[in-house]
Short mmCIF file of the C-alpha atoms (twelve columns), coordinates in Angstrom:
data_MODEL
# 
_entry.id   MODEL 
# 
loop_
_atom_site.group_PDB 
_atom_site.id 
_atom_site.type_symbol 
_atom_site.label_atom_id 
_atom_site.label_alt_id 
_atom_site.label_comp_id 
_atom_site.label_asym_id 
_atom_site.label_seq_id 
_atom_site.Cartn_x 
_atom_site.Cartn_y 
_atom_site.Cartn_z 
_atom_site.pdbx_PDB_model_num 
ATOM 1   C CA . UNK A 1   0.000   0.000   0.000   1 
ATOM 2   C CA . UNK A 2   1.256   3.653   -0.329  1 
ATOM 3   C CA . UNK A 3   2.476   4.437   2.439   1 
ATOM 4   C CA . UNK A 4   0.281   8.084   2.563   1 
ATOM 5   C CA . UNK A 5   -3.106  6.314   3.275   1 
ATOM 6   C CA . UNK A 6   -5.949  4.244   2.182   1 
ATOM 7   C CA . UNK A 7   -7.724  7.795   0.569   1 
ATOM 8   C CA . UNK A 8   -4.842  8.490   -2.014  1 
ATOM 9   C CA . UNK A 9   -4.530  4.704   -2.891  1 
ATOM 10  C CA . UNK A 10  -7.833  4.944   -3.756  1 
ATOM 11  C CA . UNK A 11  -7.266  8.201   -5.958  1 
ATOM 12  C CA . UNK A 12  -4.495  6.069   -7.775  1 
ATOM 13  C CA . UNK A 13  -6.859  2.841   -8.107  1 
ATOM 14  C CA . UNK A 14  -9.646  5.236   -9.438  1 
ATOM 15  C CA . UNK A 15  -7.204  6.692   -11.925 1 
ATOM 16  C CA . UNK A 16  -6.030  3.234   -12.952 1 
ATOM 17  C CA . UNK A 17  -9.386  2.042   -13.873 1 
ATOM 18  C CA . UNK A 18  -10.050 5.578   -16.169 1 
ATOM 19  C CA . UNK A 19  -7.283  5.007   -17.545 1 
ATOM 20  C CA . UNK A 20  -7.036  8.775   -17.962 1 
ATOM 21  C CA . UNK A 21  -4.759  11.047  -19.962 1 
ATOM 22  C CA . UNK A 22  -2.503  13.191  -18.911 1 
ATOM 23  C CA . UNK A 23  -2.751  16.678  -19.982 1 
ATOM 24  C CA . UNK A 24  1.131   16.917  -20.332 1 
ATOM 25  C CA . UNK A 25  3.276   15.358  -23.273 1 
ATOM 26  C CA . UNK A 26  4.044   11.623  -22.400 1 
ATOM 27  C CA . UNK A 27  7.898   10.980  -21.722 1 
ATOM 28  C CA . UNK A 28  9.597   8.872   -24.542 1 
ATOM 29  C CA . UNK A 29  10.368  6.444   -21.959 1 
ATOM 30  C CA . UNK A 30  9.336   4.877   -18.916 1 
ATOM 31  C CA . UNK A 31  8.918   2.651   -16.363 1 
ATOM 32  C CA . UNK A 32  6.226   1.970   -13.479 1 
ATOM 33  C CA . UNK A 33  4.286   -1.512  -12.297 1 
ATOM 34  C CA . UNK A 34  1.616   -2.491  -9.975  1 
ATOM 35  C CA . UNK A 35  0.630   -5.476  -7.535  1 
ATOM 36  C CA . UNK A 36  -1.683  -7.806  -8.917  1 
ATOM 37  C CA . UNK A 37  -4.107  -10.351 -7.259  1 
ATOM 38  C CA . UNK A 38  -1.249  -13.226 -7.655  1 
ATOM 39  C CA . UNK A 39  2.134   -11.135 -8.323  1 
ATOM 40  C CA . UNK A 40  4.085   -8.155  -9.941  1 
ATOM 41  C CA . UNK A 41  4.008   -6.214  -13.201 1 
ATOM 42  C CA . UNK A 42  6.656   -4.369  -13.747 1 
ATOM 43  C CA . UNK A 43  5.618   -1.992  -17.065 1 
ATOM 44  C CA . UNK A 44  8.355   -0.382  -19.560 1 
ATOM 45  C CA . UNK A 45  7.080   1.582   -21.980 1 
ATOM 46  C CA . UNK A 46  8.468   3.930   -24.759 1 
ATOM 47  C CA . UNK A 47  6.641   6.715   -26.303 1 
ATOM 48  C CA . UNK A 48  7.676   7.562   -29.745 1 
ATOM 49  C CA . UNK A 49  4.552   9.170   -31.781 1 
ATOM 50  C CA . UNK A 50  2.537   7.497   -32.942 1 
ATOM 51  C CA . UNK A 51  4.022   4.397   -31.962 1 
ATOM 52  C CA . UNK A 52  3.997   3.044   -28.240 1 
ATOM 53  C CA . UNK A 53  5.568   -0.254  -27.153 1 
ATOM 54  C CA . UNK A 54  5.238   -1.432  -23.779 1 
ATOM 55  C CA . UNK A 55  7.056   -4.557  -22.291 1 
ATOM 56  C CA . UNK A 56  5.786   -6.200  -19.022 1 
ATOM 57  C CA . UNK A 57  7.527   -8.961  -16.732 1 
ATOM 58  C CA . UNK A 58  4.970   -10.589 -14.825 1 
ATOM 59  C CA . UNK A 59  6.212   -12.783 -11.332 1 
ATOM 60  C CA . UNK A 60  3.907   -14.987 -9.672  1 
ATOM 61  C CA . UNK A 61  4.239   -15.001 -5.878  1 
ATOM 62  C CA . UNK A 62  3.892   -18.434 -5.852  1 
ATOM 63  C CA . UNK A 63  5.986   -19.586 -8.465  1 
ATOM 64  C CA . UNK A 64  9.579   -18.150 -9.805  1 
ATOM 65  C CA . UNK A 65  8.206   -18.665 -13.323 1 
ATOM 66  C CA . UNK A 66  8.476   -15.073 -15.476 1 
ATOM 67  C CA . UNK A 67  6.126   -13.638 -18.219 1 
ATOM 68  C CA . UNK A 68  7.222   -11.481 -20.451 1 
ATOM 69  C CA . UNK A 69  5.223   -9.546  -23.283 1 
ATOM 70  C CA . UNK A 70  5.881   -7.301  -25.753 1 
ATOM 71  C CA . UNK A 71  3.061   -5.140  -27.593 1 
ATOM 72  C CA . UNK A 72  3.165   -2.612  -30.199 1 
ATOM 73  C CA . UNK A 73  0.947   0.195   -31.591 1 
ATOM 74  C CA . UNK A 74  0.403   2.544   -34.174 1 
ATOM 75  C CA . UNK A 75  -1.763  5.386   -34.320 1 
ATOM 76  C CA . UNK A 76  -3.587  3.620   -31.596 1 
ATOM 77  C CA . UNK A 77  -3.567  0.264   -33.682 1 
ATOM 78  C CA . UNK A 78  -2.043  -3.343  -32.201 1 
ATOM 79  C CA . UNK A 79  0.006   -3.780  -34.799 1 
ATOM 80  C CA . UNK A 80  2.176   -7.225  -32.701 1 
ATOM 81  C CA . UNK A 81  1.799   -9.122  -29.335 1 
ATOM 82  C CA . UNK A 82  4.737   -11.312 -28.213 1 
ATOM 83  C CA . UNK A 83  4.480   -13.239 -24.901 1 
ATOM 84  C CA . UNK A 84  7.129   -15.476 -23.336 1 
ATOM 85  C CA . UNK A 85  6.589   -17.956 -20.654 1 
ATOM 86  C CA . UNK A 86  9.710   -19.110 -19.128 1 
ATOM 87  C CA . UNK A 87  9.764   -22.232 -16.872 1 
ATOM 88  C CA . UNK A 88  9.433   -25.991 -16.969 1 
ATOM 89  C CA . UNK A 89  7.134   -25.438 -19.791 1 
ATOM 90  C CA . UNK A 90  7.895   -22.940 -22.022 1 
ATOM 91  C CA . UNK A 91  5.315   -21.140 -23.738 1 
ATOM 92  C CA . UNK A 92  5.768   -18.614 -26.433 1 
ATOM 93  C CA . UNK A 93  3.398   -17.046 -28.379 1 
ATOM 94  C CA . UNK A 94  3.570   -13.856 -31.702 1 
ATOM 95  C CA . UNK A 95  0.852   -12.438 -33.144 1 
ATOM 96  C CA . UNK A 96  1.102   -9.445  -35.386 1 
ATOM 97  C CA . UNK A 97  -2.009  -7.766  -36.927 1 
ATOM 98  C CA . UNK A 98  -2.388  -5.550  -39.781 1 
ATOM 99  C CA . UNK A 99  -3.889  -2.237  -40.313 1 
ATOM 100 C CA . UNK A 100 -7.588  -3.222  -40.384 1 
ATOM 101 C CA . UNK A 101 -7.050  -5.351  -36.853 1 
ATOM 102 C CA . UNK A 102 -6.779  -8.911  -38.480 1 
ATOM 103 C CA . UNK A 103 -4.307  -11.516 -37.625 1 
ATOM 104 C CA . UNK A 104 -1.298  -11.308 -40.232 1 
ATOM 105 C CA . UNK A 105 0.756   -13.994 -38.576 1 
ATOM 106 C CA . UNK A 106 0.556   -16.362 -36.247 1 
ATOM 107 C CA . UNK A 107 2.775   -18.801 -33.705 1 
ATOM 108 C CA . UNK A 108 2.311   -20.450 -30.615 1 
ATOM 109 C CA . UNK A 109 6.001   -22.199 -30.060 1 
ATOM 110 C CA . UNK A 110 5.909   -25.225 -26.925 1 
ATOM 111 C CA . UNK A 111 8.776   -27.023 -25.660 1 
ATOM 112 C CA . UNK A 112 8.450   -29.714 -27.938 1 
ATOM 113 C CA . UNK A 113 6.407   -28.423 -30.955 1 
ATOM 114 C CA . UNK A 114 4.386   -25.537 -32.484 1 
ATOM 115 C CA . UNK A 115 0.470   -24.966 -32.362 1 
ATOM 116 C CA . UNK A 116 -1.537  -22.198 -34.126 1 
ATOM 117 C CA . UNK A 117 -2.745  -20.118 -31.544 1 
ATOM 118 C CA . UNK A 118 -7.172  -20.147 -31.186 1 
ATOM 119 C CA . UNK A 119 -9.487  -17.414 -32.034 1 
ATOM 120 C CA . UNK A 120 -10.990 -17.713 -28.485 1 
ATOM 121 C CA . UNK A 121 -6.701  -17.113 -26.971 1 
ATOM 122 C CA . UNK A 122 -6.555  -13.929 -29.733 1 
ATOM 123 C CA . UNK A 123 -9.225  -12.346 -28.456 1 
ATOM 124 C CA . UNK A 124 -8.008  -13.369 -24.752 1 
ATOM 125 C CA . UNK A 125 -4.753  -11.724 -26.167 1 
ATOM 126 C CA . UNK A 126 -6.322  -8.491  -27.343 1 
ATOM 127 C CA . UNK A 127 -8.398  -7.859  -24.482 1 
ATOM 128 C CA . UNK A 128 -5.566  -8.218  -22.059 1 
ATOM 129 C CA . UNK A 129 -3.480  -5.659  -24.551 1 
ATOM 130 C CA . UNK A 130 -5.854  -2.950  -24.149 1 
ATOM 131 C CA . UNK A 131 -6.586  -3.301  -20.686 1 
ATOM 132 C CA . UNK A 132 -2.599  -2.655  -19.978 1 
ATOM 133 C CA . UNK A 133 -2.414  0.224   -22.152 1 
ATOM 134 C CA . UNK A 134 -5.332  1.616   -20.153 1 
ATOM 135 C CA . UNK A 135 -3.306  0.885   -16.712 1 
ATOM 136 C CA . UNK A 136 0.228   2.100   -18.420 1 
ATOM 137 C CA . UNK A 137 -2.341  5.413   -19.473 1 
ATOM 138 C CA . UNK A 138 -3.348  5.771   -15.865 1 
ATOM 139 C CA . UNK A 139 0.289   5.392   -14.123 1 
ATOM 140 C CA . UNK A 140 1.569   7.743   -16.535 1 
ATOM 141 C CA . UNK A 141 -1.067  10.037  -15.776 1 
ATOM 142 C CA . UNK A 142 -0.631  9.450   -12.091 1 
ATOM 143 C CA . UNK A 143 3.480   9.600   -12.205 1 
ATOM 144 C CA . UNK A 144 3.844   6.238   -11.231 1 
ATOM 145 C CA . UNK A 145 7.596   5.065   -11.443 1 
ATOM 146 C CA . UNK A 146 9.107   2.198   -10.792 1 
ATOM 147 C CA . UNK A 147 12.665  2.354   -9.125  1 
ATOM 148 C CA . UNK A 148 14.966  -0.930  -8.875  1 
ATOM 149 C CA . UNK A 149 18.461  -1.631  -7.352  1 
ATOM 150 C CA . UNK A 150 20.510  -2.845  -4.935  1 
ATOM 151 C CA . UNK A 151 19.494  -2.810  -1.139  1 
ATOM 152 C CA . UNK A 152 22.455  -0.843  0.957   1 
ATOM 153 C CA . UNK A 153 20.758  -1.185  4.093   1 
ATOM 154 C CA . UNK A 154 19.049  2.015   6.258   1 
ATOM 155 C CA . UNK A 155 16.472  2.896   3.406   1 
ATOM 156 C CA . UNK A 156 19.471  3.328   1.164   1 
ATOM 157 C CA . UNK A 157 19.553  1.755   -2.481  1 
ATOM 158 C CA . UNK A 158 21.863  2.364   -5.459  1 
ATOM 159 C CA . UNK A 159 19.898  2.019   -8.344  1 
ATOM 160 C CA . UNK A 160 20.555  0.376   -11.443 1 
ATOM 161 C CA . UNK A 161 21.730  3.436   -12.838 1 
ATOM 162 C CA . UNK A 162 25.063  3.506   -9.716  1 
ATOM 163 C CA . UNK A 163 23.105  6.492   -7.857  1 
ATOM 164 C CA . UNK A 164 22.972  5.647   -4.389  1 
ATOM 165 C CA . UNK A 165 19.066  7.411   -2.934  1 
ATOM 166 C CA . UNK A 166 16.678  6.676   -0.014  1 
ATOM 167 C CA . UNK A 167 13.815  4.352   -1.052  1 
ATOM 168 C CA . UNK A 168 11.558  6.497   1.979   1 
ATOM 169 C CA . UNK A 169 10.298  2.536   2.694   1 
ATOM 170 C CA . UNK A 170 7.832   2.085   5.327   1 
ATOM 171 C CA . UNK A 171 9.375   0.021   8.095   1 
ATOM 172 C CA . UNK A 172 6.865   -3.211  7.445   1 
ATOM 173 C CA . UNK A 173 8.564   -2.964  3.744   1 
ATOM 174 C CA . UNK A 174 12.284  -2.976  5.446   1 
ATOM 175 C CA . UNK A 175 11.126  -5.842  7.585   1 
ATOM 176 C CA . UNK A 176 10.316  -7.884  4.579   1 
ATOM 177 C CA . UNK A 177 13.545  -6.944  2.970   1 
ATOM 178 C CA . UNK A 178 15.232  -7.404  6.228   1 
ATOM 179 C CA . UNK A 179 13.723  -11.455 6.196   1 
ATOM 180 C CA . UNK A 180 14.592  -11.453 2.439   1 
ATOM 181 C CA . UNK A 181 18.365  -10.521 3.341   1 
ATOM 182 C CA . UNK A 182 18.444  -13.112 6.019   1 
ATOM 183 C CA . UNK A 183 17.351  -15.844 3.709   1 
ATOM 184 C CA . UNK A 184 19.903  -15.049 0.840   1 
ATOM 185 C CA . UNK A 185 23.091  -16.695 2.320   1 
ATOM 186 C CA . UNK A 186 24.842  -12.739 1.762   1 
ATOM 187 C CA . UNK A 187 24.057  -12.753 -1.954  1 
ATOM 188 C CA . UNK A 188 22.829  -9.024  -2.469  1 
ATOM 189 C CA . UNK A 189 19.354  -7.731  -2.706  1 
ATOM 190 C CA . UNK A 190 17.600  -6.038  -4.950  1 
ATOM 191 C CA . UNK A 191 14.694  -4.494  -4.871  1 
ATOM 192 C CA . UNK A 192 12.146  -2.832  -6.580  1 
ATOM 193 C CA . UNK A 193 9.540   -0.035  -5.880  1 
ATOM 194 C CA . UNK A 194 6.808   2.674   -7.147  1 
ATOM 195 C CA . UNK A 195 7.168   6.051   -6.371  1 
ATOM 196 C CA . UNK A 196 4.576   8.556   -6.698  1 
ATOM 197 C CA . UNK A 197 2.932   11.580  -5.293  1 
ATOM 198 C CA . UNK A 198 0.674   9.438   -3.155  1 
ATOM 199 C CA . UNK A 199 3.750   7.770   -1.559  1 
ATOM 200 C CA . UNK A 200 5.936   4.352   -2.225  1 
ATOM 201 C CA . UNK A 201 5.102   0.879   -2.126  1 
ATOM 202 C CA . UNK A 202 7.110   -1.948  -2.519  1 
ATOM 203 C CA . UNK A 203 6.979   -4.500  -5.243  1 
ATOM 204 C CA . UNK A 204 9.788   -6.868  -5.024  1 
ATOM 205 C CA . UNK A 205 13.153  -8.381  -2.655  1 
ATOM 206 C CA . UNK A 206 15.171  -10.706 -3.994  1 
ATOM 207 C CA . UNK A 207 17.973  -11.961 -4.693  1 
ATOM 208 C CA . UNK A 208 17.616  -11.904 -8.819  1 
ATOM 209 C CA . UNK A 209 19.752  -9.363  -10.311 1 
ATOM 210 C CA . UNK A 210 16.354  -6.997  -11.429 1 
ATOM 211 C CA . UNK A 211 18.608  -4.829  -12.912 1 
ATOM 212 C CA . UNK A 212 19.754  -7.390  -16.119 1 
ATOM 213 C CA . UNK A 213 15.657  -7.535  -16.509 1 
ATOM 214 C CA . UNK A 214 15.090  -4.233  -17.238 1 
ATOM 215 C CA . UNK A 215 15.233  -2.909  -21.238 1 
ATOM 216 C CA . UNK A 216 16.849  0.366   -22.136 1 
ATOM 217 C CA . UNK A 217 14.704  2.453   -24.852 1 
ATOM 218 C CA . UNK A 218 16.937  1.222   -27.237 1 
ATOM 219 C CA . UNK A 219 15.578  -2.535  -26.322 1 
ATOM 220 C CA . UNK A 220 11.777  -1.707  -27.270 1 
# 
């Protein structure tokens, strides 16, 4: 939760569901995320008009099993969808769509062969890429950003860009990094966190070097 209050993380989760525009140009790139239900999405996205791509990397709580997808627009068109399941059972899956909004190719890859991918799981697919750019819409809007890098210790972190800043965690959010630390043998911690005019909230400890997951703009 932000750590200002139950009343601003409501004026975020408001703004989230809009999906509202901000009045200001959009910044060619950034990056925010959000909990969900069962994990974290962590949201890059670059701005270059009229084309937006946004990646996500999606980590189950339960399950150390990453999703990552990449989507692309133009002039408010899904133009491509690309969605990576890593794990014991790899799942990849590219769709790309042409100017009228029909499927142009196709390619569902498994660990052991390759399906076509249903018009039930397109749709699925679709539905789940404008919802995002709705929530990316609404973080952007709401100066959501999403900070990662290495835990110093006392609400310090050096980021993943070497500047060392304080995180301004709540103390339950230390105490879970604290229990993460303990846990890691002394392999570092990294973190990562949202930052916004409401206040911060944590996303994710661990011990996974979060800084070799995120893209630069040149990546998207």
């Amino acid at each position: 939760m932000f750590s200002s209050g139950r009343g601003r993380l409501l004026c975020l989760t408001l703004l989230l569901l809009t999906g509202c525009q901000s009045a200001q140009k959009m910044p060619a790139f950034t990056a925010s995320g959000y909990l969900a239900d069962r994990g974290v999405v962590r949201i890059w996205r670059k701005n270059t008009p009229p084309d937006i791509t946004i990646r996500t990397l999606y980590s189950p709580f339960d399950r150390t099993v990453t999703e990552q997808s990449d989507y692309h627009w133009q002039n408010g068109q899904l133009l491509m969808i690309k969605r990576h399941l890593s794990g014991t059972s790899p799942d990849d899956v590219t769709l790309r769509f042409d100017n009228q909004g029909n499927v142009s190719f196709m390619q569902r890859q498994l660990a052991r062969q390759r399906e076509s991918v249903s018009q039930d799981d397109i749709e699925l697919y679709r539905f789940d890429a404008r919802r995002l750019l709705q929530i990316s819409d609404g973080l952007q809007a709401g100066r959501v950003t999403l900070i990662q890098g290495t835990w110093e210790g006392n609400n310090r972190v050096t980021t993943c860009h070497h500047q060392t800043i304080s995180a301004g965690l709540d103390a339950y959010s230390v105490q879970m990094i604290s229990r993460e630390q303990r846990q890691s043998a002394g392999a570092p911690i990294y973190i990562a966190w949202l930052r916004a005019p409401e206040g911060v909230q944590l996303l994710k400890a661990t011990t996974e070097n979060l800084c070799l997951q995120a893209p630069a703009s040149s990546d998207l």
